[in-house]
C-alpha positions as CSV (number, residue, x, y, z in Angstrom):
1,X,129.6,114.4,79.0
2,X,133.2,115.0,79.7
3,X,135.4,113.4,82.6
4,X,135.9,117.4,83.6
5,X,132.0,118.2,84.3
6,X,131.2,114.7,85.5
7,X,134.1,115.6,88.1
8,X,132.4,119.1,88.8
9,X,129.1,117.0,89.4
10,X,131.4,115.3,91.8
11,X,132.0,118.0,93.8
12,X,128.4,119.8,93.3
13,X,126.6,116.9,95.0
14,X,128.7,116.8,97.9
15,X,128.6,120.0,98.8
16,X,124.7,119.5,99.1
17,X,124.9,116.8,101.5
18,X,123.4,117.4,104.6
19,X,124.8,117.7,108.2
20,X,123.7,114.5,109.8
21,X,125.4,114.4,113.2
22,X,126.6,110.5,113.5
23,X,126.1,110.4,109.6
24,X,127.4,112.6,107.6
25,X,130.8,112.2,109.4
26,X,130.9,108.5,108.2
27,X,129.7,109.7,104.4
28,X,132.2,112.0,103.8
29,X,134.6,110.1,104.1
30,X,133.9,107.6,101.5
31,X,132.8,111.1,99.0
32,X,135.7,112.4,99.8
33,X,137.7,108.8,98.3
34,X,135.6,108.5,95.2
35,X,136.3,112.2,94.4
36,X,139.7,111.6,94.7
37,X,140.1,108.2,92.6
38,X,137.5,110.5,90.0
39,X,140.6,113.5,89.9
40,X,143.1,110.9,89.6
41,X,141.5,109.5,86.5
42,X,140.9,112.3,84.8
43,X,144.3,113.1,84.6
44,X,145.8,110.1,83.7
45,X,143.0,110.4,80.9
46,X,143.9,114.2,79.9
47,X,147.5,113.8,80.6
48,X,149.2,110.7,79.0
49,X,152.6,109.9,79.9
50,X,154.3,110.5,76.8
51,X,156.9,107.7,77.3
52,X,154.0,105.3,77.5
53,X,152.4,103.5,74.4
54,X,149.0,104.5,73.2
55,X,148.0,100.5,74.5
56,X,150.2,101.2,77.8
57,X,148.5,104.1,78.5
58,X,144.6,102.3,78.1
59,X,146.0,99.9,80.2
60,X,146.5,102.2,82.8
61,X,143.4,104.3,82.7
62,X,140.9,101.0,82.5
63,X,143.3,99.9,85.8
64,X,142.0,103.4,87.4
65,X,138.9,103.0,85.9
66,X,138.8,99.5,87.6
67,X,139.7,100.9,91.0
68,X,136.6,103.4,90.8
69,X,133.9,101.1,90.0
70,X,135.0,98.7,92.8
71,X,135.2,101.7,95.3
72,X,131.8,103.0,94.2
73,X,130.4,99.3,95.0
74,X,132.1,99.2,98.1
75,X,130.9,102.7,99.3
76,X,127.5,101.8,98.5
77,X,127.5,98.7,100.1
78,X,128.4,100.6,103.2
79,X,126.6,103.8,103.4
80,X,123.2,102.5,102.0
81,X,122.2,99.9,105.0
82,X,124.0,102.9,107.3
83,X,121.2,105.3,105.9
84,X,118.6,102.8,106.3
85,X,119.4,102.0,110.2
86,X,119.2,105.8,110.5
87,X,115.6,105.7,109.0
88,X,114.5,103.0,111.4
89,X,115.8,104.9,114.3
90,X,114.1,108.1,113.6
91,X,111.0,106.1,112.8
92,X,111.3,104.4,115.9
93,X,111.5,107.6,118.0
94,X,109.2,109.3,116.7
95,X,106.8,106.4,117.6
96,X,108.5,106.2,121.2
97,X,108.4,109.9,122.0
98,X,104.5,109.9,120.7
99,X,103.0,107.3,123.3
100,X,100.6,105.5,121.5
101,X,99.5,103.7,124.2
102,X,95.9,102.4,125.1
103,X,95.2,102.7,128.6
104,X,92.4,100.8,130.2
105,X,89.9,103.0,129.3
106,X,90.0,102.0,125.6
107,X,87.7,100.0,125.1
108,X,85.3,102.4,126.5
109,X,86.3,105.5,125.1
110,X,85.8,103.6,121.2
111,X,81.8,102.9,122.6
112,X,81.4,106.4,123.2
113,X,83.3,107.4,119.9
114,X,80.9,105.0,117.9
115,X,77.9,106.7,119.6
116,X,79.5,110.7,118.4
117,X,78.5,112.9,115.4
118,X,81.0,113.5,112.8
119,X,81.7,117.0,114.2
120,X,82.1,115.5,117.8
121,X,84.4,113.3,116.9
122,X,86.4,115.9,115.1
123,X,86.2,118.0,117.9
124,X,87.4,115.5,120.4
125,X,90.4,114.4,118.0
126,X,91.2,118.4,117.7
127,X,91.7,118.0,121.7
128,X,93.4,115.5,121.6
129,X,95.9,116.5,119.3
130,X,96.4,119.8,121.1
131,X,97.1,117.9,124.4
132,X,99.7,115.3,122.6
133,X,96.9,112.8,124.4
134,X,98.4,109.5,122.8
135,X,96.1,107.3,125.1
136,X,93.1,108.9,123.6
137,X,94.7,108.6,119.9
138,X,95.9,104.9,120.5
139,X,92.3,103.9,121.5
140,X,91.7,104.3,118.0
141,X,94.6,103.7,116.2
142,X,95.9,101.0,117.8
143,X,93.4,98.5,118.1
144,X,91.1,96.8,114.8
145,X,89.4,99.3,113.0
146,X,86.1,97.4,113.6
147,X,86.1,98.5,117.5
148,X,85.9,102.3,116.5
149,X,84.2,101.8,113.2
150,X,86.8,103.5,111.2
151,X,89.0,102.5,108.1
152,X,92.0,101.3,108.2
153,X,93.2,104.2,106.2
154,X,91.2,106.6,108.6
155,X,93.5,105.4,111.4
156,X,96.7,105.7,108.8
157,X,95.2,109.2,108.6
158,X,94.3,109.6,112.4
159,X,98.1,108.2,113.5
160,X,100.1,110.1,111.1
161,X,98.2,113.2,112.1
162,X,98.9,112.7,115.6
163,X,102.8,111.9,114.9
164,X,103.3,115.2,113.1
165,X,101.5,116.7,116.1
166,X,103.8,115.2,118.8
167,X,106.9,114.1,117.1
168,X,107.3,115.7,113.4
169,X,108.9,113.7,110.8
170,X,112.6,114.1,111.2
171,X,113.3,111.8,107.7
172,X,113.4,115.0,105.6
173,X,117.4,115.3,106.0
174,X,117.9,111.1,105.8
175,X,115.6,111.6,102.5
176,X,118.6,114.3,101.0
177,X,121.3,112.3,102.0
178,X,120.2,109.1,100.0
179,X,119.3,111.3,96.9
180,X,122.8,112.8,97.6
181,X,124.6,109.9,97.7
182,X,122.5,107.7,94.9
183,X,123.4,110.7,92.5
184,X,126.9,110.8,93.5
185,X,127.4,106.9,93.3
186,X,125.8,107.2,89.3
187,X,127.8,110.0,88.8
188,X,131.2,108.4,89.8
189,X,130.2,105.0,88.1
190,X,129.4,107.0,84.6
191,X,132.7,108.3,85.5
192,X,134.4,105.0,85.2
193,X,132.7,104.2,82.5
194,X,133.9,106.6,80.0
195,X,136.1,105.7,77.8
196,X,139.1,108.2,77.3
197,X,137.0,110.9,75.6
198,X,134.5,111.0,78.2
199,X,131.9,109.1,76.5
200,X,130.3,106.2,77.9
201,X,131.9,102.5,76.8
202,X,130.4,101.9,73.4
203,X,129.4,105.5,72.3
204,X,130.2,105.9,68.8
205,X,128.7,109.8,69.4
């Protein structure tokens, strides 16, 4: 792969990174850096100053080189644990906005539950649903599935059900952004780790 299209891969990847308000503006910057160290290697690489030694010049390009894999490191070291807090937050909301709170009925509600047909238990959780009735929900969910006589993954099932309901899953644009940036990270590392035809370090190809 040449330095030229690993460059345009570069610049493909970023311009699919999502608008995150509060994190995007702090990922683009760092995009932006690692572009810009990737252009100035590539032409050191395809432009050798011709008053510089062949050994002069390699000195140069695996100084650049150098500079790239260190920034890629730093980058990730930065925006990774950023896109993880922003994961836990939206989890974390999501489980706020939703309610799941037992009230004092609970423990009654999960006797009458035991005692329902299938089909009046389905109809019941339809209703609940409907009415974003988290108390309801929670008496299920959010006590041992023993008490209700469900499975544990029934209640997964129940809870996640319920979330998408009330609060939809807002981790769909997070989930972009960290194939975004893990591709763009590889991307500029491979970059660095060309040698000065554009193949990787130890390609005899």
């Amino acid at each position: 792969m040449s330095h030229s299209y690993q460059l345009l891969s570069l610049r493909a990847l970023k311009s699919r990174l999502p608008d995150v308000p509060g994190l995007s503006d702090k990922v683009t910057p760092w995009l932006n850096r690692l572009e810009t160290e990737g252009t100035n290697l590539l032409a050191m690489v395809e432009n050798p100053d011709p008053m510089k030694s062949a050994l002069a010049h390699d000195i140069l390009v695996n100084n650049e080189k150098s500079r790239l894999r260190d920034l890629v490191a730093k980058a990730s070291a930065e925006i990774m644990p950023l896109i993880a807090t922003f994961k836990e937050k939206a989890a974390s909301t999501r489980i706020d906005k939703a309610a799941l709170i037992p009230d004092q009925h609970a423990q009654e509600f999960r006797g009458l539950w035991r005692g329902m047909s299938g089909e009046q238990q389905a109809n019941l959780l339809n209703t609940a649903m409907k009415a974003h009735d988290g108390a309801t929900v929670a008496a299920l969910t959010e006590a041992p599935a023993i008490l209700s006589g469900l499975t544990a993954q029934r209640q997964a099932q129940i809870k996640e059900a319920f979330l998408e309901a009330v609060a939809p899953s807002k981790t769909d644009e997070l989930d972009e952004v960290q194939a975004v940036v893990t591709a763009f990270m590889q991307s500029a590392a491979s970059l660095a780790a060309a040698n000065a035809s554009g193949k990787p370090t130890g390609s005899t190809a």
